[in-house]
VOLO-643820 format. One record per atom (N, C-alpha, C): x, y, z; residue number from 1; atom name. Coordinates in nm, 3 decimals. Each point is the difference from the previous one (the first is absolute). Example, Ala and Ser with C-alpha at 12.3 -4.5 7.8 and 13.67 -1.06 7.14 Angstrom:
2
<node u="1.319" v="-0.569" w="0.780" num="1" atome="N"/>
<node u="-0.089" v="0.119" w="0.000" num="1" atome="CA"/>
<node u="0.090" v="0.120" w="0.000" num="1" atome="C"/>
<node u="-0.035" v="0.105" w="-0.072" num="2" atome="N"/>
<node u="0.082" v="0.119" w="0.006" num="2" atome="CA"/>
<node u="-0.077" v="0.109" w="0.073" num="2" atome="C"/>
END
This chain:
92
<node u="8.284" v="6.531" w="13.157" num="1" atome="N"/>
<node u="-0.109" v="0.046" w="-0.083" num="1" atome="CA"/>
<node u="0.052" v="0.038" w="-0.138" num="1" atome="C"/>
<node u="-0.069" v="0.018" w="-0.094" num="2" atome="N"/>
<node u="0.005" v="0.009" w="-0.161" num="2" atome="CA"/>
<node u="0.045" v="0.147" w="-0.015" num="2" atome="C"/>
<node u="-0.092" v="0.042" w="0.094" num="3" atome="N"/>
<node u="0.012" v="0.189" w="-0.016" num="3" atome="CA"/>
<node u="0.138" v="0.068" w="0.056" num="3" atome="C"/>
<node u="0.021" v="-0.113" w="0.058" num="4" atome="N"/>
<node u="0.194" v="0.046" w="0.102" num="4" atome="CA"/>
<node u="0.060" v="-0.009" w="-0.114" num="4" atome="C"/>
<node u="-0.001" v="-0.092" w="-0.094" num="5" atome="N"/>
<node u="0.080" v="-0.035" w="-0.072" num="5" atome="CA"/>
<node u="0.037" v="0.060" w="-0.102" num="5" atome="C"/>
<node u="-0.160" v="0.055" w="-0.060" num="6" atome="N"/>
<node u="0.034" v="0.111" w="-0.150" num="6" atome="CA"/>
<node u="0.109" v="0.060" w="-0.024" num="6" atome="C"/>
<node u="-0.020" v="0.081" w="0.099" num="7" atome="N"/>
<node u="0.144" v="0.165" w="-0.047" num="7" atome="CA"/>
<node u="0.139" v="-0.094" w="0.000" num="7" atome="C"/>
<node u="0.023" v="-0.115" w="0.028" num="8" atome="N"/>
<node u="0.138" v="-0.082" w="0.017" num="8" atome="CA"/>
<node u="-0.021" v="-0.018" w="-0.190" num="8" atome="C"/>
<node u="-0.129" v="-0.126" w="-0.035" num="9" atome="N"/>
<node u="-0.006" v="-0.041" w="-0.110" num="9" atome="CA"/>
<node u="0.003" v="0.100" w="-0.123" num="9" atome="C"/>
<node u="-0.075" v="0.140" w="0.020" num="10" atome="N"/>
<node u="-0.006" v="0.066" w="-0.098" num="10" atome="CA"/>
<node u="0.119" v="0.061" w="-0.019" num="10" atome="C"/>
<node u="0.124" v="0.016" w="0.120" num="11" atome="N"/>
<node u="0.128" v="0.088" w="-0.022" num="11" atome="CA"/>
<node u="0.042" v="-0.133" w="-0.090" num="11" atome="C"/>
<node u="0.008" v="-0.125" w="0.030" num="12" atome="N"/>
<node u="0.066" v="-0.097" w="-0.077" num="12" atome="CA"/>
<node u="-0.052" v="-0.012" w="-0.137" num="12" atome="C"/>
<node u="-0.072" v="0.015" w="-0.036" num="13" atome="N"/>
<node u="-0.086" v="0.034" w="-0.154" num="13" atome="CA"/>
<node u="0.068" v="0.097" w="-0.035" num="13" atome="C"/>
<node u="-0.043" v="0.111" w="0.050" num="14" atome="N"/>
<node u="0.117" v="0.132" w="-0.070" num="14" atome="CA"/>
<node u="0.157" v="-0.033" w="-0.022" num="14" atome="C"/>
<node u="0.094" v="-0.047" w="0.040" num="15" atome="N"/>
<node u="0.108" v="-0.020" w="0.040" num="15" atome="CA"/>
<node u="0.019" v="-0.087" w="-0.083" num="15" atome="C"/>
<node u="-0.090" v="-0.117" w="-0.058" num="16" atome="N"/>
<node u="0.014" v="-0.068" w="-0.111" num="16" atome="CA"/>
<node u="-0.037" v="0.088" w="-0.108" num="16" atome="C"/>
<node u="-0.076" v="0.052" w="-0.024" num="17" atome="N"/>
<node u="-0.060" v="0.073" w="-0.147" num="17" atome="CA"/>
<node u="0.088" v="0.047" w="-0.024" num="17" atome="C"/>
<node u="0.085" v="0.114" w="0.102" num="18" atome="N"/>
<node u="0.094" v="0.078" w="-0.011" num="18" atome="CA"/>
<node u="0.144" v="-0.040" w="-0.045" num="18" atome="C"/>
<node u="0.031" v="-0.118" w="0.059" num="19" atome="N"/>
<node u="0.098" v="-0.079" w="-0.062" num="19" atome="CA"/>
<node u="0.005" v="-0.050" w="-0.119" num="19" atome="C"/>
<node u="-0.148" v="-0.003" w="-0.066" num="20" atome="N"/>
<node u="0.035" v="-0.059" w="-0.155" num="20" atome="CA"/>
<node u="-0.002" v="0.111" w="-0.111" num="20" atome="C"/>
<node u="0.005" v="0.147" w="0.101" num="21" atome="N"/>
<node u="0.059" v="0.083" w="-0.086" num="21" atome="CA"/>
<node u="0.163" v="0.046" w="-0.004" num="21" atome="C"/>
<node u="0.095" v="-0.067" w="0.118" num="22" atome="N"/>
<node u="0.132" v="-0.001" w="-0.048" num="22" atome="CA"/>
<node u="0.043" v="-0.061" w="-0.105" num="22" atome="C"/>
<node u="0.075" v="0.079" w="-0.044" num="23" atome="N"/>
<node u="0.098" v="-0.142" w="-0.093" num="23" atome="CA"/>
<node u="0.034" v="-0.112" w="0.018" num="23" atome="C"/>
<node u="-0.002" v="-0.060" w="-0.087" num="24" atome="N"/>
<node u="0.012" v="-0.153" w="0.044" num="24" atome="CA"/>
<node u="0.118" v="-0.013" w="0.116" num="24" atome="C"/>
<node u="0.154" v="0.069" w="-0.066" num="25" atome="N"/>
<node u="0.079" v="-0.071" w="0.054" num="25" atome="CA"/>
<node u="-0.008" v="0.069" w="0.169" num="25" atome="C"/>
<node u="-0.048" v="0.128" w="0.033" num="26" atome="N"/>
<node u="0.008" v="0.044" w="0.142" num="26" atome="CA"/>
<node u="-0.102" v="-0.076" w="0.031" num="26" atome="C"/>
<node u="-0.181" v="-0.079" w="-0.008" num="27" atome="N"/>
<node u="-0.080" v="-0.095" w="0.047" num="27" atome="CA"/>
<node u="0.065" v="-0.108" w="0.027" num="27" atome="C"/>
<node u="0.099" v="-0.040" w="-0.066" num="28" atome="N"/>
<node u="0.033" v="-0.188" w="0.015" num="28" atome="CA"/>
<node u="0.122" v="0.059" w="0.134" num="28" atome="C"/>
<node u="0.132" v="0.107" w="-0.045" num="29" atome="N"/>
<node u="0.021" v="0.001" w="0.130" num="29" atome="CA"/>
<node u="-0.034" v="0.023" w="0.130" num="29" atome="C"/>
<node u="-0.140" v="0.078" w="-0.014" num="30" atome="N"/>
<node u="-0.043" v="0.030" w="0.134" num="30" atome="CA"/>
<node u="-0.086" v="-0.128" w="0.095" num="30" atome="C"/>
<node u="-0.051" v="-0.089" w="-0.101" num="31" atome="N"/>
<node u="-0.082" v="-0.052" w="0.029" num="31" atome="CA"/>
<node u="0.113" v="-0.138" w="0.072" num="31" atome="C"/>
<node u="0.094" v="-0.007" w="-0.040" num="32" atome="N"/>
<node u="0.125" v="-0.106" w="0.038" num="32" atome="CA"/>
<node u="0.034" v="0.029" w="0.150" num="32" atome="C"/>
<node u="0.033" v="0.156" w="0.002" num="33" atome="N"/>
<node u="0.069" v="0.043" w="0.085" num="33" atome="CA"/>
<node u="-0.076" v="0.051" w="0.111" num="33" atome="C"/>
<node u="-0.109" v="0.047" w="-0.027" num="34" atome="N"/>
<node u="-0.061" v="0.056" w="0.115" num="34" atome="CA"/>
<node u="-0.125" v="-0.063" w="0.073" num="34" atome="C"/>
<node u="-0.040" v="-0.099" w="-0.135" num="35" atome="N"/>
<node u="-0.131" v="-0.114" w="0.030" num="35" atome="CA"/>
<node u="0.040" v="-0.095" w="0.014" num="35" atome="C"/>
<node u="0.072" v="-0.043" w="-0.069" num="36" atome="N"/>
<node u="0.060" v="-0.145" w="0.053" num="36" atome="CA"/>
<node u="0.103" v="0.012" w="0.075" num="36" atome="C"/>
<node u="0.082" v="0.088" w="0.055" num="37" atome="N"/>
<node u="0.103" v="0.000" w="0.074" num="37" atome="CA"/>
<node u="0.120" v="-0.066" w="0.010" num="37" atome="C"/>
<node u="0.049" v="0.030" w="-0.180" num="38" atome="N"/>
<node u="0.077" v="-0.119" w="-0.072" num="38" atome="CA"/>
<node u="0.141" v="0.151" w="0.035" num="38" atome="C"/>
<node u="0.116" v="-0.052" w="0.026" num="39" atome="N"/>
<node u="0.130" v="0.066" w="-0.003" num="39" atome="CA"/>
<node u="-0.006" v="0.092" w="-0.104" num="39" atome="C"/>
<node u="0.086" v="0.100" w="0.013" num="40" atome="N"/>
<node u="-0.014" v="0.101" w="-0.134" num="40" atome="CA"/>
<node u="0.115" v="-0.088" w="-0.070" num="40" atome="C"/>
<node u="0.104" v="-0.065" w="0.060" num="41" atome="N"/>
<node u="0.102" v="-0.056" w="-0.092" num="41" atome="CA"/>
<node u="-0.054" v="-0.173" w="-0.062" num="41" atome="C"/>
<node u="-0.066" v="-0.036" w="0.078" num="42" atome="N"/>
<node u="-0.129" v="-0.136" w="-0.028" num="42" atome="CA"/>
<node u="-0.064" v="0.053" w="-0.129" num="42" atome="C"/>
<node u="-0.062" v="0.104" w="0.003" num="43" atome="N"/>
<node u="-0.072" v="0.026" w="-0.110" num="43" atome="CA"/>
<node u="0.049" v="0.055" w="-0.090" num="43" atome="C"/>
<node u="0.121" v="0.069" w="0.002" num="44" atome="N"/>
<node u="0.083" v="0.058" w="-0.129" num="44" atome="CA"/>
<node u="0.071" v="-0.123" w="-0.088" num="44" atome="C"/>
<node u="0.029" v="-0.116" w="0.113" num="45" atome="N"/>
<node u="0.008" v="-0.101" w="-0.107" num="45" atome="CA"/>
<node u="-0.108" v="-0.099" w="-0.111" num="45" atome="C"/>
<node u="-0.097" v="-0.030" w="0.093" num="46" atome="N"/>
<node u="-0.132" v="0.007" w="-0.050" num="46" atome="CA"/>
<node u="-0.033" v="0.062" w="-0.118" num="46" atome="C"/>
<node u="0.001" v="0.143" w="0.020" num="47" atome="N"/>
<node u="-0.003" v="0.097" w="-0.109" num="47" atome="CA"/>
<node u="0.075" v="-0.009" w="-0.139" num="47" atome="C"/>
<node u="0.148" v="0.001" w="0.043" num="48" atome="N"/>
<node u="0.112" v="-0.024" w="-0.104" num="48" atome="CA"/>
<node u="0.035" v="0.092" w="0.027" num="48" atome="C"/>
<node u="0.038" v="0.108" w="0.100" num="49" atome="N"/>
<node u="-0.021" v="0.133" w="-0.032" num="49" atome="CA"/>
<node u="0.128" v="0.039" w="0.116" num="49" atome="C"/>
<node u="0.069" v="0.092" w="-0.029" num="50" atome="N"/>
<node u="0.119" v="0.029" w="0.138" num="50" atome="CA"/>
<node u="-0.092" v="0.049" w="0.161" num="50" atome="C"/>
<node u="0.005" v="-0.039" w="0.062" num="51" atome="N"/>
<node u="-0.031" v="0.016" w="0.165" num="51" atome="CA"/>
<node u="-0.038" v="0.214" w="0.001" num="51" atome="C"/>
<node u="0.114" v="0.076" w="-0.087" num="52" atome="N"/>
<node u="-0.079" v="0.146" w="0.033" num="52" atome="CA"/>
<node u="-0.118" v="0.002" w="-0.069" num="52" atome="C"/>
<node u="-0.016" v="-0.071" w="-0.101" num="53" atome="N"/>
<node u="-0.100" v="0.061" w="-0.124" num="53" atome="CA"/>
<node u="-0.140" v="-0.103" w="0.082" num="53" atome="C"/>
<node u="0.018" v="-0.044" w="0.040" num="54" atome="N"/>
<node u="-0.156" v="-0.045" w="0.131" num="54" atome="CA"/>
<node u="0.007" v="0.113" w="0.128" num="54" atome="C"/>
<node u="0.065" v="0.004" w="0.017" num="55" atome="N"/>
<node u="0.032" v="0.161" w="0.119" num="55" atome="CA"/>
<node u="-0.093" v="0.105" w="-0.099" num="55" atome="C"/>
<node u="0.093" v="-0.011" w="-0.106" num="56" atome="N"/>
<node u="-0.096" v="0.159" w="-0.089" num="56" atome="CA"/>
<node u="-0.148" v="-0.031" w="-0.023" num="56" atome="C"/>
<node u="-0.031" v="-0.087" w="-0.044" num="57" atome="N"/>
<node u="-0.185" v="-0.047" w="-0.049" num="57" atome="CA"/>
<node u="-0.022" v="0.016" w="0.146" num="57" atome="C"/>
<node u="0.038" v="-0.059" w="0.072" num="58" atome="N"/>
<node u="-0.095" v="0.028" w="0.135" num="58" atome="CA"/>
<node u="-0.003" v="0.140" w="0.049" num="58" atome="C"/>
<node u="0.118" v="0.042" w="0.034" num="59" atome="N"/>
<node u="-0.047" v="0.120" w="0.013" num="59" atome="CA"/>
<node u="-0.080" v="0.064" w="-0.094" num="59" atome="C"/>
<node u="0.029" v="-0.003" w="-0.118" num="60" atome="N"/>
<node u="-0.104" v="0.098" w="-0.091" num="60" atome="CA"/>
<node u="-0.137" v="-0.046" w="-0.004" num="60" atome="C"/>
<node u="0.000" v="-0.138" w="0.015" num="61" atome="N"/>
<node u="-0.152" v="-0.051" w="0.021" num="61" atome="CA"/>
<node u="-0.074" v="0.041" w="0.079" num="61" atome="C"/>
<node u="0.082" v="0.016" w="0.136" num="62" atome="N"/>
<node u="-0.084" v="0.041" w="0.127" num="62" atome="CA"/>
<node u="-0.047" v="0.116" w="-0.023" num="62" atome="C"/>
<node u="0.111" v="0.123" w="-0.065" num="63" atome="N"/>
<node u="-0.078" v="0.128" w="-0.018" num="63" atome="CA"/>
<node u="-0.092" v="-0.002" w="-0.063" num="63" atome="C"/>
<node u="0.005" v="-0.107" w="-0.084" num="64" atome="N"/>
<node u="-0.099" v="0.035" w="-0.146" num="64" atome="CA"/>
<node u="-0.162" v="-0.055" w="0.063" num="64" atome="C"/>
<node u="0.031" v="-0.088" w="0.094" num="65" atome="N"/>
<node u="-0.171" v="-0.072" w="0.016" num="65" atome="CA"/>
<node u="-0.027" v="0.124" w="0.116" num="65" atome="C"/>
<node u="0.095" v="0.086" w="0.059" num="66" atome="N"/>
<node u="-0.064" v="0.027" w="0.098" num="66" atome="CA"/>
<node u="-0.087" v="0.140" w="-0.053" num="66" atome="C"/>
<node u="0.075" v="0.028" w="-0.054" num="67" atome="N"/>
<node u="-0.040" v="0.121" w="-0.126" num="67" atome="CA"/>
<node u="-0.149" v="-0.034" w="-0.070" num="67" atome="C"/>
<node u="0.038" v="-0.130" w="-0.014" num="68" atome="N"/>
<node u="-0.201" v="-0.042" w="-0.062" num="68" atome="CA"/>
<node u="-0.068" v="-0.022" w="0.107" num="68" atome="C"/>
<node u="0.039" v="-0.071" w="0.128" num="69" atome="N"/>
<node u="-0.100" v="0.016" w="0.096" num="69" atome="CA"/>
<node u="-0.057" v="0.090" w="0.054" num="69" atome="C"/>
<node u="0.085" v="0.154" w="-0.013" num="70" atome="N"/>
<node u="-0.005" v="0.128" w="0.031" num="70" atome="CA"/>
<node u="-0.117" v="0.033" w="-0.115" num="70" atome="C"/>
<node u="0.029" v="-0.035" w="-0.071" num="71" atome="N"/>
<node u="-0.086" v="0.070" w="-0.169" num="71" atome="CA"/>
<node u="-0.153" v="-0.076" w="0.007" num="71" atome="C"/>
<node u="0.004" v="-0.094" w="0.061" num="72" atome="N"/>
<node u="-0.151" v="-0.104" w="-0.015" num="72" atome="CA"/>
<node u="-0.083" v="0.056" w="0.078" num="72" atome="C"/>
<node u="0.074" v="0.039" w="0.126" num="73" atome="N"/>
<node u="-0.041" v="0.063" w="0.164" num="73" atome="CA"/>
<node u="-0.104" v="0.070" w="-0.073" num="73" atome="C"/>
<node u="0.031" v="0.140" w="-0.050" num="74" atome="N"/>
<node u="-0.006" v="0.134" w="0.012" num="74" atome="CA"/>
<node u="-0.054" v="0.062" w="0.109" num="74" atome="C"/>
<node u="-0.016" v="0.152" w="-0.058" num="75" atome="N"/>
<node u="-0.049" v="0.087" w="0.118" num="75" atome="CA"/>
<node u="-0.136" v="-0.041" w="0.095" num="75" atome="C"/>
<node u="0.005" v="0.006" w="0.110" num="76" atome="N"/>
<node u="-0.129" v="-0.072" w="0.044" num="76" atome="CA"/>
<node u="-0.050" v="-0.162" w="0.021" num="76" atome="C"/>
<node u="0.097" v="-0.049" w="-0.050" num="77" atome="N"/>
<node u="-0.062" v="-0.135" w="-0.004" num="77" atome="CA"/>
<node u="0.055" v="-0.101" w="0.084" num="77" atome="C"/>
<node u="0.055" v="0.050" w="0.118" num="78" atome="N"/>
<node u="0.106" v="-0.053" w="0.114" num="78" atome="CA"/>
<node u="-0.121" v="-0.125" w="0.048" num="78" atome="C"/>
<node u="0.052" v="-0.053" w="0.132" num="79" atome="N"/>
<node u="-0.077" v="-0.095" w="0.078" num="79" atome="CA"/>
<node u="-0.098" v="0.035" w="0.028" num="79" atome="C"/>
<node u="-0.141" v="-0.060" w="-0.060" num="80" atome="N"/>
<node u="-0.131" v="0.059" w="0.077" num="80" atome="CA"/>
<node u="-0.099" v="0.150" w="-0.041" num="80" atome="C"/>
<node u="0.114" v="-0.001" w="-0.102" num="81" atome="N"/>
<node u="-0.088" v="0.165" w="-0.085" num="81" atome="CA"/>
<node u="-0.097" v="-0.109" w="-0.078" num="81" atome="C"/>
<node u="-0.067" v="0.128" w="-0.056" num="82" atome="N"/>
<node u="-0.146" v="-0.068" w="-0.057" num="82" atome="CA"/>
<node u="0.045" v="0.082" w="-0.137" num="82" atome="C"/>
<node u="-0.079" v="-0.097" w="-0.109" num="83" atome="N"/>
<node u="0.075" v="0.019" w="-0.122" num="83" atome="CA"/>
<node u="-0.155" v="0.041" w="-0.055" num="83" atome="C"/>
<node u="0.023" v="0.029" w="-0.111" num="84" atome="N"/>
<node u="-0.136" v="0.078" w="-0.087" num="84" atome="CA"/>
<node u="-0.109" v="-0.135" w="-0.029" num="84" atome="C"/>
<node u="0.008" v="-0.107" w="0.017" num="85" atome="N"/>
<node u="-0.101" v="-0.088" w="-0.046" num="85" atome="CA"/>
<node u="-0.026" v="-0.036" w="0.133" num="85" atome="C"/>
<node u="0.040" v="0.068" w="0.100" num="86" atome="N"/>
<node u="-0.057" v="-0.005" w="0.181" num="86" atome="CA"/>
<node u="0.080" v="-0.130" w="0.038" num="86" atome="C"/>
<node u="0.036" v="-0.078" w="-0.012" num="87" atome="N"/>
<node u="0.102" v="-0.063" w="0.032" num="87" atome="CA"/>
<node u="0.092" v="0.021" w="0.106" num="87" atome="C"/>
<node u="0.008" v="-0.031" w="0.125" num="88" atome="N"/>
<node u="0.152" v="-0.033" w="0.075" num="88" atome="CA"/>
<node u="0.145" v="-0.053" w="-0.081" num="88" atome="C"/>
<node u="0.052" v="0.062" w="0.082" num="89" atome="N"/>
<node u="0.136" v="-0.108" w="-0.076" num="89" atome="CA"/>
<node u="0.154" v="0.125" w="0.003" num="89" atome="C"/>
<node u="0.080" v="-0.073" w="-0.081" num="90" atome="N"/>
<node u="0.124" v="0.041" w="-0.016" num="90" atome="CA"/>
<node u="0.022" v="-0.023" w="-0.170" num="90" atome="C"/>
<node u="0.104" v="-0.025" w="0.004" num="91" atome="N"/>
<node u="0.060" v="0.008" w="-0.148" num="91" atome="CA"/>
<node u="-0.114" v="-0.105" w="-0.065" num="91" atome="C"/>
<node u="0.030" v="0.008" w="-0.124" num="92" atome="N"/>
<node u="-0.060" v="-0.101" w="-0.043" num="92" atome="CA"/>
<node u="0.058" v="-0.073" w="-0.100" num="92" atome="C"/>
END
């Protein structure tokens, strides 16, 4: 069903929006490394970049989107709360 599916599609909407507020260079490594499931040393060459300094963007990336996914959430607005325009939902 369509309705199973939402809360999957709308976390993936957020998770993109949220990503095009990293910096470029922690988005391109995360998106190598953790979406495409490209080697961290695969993609540091890719990159041009030494094998730690893709270690560092990712890690700092991860904090950084999770930090906006935390921030988009806010108080109240978990799975299934009802938002002020009466709406179901989660993040948005």
């Amino acid at each position: 069903m369509a309705a199973d599916r939402a809360p999957a599609v709308e976390a993936r909407l957020d998770v993109q929006r949220a990503l095009t507020r990293l910096p470029e260079a922690q988005r391109v490594a995360l998106v190598l490394v953790d979406m495409y499931d490209v080697p961290v040393a695969e993609a540091a060459q890719v990159l041009g970049v030494p094998v730690g300094t893709v270690k560092s963007r990712c890690s700092r990336g991860r904090t950084a989107l999770a930090e906006l996914l935390r921030e988009d959430e806010g108080p109240g607005e978990g799975p299934g709360a009802e938002r002020q325009d009466g709406a179901r939902g989660g993040n948005r």
